[in-house]
C-alpha positions as CSV (number, residue, x, y, z in Angstrom):
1,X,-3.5,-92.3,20.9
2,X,-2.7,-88.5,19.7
3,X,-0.3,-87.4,16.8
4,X,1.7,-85.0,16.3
5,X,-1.2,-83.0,14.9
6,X,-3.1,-82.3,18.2
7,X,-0.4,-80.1,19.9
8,X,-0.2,-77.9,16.7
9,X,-4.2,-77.7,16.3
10,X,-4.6,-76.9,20.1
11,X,-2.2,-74.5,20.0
12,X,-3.4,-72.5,17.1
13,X,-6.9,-72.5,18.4
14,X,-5.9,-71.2,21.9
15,X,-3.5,-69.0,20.8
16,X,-6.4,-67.4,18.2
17,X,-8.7,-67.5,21.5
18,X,-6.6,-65.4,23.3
19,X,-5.2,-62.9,21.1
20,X,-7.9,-60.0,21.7
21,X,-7.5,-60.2,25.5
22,X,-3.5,-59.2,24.4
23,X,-2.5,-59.7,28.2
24,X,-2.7,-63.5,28.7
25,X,-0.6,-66.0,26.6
26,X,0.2,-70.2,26.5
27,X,3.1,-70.8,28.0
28,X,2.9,-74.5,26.9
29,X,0.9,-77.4,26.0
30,X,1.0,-81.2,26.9
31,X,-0.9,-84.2,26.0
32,X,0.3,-87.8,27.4
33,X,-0.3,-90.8,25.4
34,X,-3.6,-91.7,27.4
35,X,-4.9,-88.5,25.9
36,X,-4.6,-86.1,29.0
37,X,-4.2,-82.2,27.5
38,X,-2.8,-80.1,30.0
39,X,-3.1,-76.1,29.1
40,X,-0.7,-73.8,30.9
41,X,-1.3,-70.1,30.3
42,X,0.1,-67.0,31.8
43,X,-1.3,-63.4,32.0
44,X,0.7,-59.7,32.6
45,X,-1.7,-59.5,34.9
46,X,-2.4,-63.0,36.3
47,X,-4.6,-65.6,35.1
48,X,-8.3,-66.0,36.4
49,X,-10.1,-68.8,37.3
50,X,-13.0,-67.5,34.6
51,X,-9.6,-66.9,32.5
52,X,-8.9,-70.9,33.0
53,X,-13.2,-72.0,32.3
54,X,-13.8,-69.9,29.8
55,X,-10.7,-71.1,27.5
56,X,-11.5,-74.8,28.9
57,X,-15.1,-75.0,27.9
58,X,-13.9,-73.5,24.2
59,X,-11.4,-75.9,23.6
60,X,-13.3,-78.7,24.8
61,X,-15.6,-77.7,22.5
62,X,-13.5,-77.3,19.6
63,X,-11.6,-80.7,20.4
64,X,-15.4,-82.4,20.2
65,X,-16.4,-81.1,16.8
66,X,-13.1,-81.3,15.3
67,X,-13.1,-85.0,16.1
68,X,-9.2,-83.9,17.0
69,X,-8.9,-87.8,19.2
70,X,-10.6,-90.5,17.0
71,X,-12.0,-92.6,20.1
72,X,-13.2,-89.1,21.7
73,X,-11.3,-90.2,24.5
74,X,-9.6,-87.3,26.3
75,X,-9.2,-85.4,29.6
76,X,-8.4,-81.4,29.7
77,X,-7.2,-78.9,32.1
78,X,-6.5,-75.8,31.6
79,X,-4.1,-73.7,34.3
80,X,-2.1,-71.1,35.6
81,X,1.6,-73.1,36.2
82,X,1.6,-71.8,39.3
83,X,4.0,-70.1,41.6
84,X,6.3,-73.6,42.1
85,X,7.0,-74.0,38.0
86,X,10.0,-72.3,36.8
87,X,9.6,-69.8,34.5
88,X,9.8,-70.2,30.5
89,X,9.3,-67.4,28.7
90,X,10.8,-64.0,28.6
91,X,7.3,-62.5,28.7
92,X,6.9,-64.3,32.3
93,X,10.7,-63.0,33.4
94,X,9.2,-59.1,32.1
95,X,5.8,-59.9,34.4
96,X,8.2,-60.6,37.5
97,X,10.9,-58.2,37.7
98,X,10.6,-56.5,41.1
99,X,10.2,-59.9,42.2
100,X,11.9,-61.6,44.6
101,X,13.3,-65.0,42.6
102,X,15.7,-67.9,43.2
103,X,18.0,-68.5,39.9
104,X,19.9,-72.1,39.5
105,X,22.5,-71.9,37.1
106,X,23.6,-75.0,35.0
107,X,26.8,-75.3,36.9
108,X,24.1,-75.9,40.1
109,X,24.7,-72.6,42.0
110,X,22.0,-70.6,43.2
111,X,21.6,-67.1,42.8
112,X,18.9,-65.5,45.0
113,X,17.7,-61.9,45.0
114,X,15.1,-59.3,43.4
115,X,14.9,-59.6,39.4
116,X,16.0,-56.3,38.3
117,X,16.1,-56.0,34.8
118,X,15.5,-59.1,32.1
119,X,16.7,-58.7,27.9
120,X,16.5,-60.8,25.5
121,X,19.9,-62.4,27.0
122,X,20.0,-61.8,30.3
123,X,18.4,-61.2,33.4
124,X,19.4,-59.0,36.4
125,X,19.7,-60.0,39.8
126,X,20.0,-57.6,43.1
127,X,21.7,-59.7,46.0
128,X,21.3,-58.7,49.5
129,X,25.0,-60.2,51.6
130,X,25.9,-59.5,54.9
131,X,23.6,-58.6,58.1
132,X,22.1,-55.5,59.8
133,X,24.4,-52.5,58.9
134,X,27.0,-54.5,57.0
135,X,24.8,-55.6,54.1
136,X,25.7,-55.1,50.7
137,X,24.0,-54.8,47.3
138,X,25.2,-56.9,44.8
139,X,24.1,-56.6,41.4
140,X,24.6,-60.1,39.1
141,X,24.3,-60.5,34.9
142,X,23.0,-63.7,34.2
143,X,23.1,-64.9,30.6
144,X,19.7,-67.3,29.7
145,X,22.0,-69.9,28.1
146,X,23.4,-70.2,31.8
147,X,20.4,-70.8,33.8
148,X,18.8,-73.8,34.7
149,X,15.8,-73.1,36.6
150,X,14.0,-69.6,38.0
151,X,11.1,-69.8,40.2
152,X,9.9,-66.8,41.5
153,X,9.9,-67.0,46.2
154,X,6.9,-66.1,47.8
155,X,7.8,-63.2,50.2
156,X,5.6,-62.0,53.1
């Protein structure tokens, strides 16, 4: 069973572990009562699969000799969220602006367009409405405290 201990001991580790590389960073951790540690990191640049291995085989390393689950009974994975999961962080709004995103606001309205800008408080959004020769740029504000969910659209 894990304590409140092994989030804050996980995190510091990979956090230390991926300070020199400066462009990746944890965008959260998760461990479930049967021990399962989930590891979701980010990167300006993307996240590699050697990224994901060689921060995996550290920390399962470090969670061994630190004896960090008393029954040494624990599972790990270490990922990318992935395109579906909503972003978190203002770091991963900054990585995706010129992206093509889908924005639901508390009140359950969707807001869909190219992130434009992002600030500490907001985030821009460029709308496309209307068809053909009739379409029109719309440019929306969105305050963070008003958003639900963003998830950045694949577009081909």
């Amino acid at each position: 069973m894990n304590t409140s201990k092994e989030p804050a001991k996980i995190e510091e580790f990979v956090r230390n572990l991926i300070e020199a590389r400066g462009d990746l960073f944890l965008i959260e951790i998760k461990i479930t009562p049967a021990n399962k540690v989930t590891v979701l990191l980010d990167g300006d640049n993307g996240v590699t699969i050697d990224d994901c291995t060689k921060v995996n085989k550290a920390l399962y390393k470090f969670i061994e000799e630190t004896n960090l689950f008393a029954d040494k009974d624990f599972s790990l994975e270490v990922s990318s969220p992935g395109i579906d999961k909503p972003l978190k962080l203002l770091r991963q709004y900054k990585k995706n602006i010129g992206h093509k995103v889908e924005v639901t606001l508390i009140d359950g309205n969707i807001i869909e367009g190219k992130l434009s800008d992002v600030t500490t408080e907001d985030i821009t959004i460029e709308e496309k409405t209307g068809k053909g020769n009739k379409t029109i740029m719309k440019t929306t504000t969105i305050l963070f405290n008003q958003i639900k969910s963003t998830i950045v659209l694949i577009t081909f």
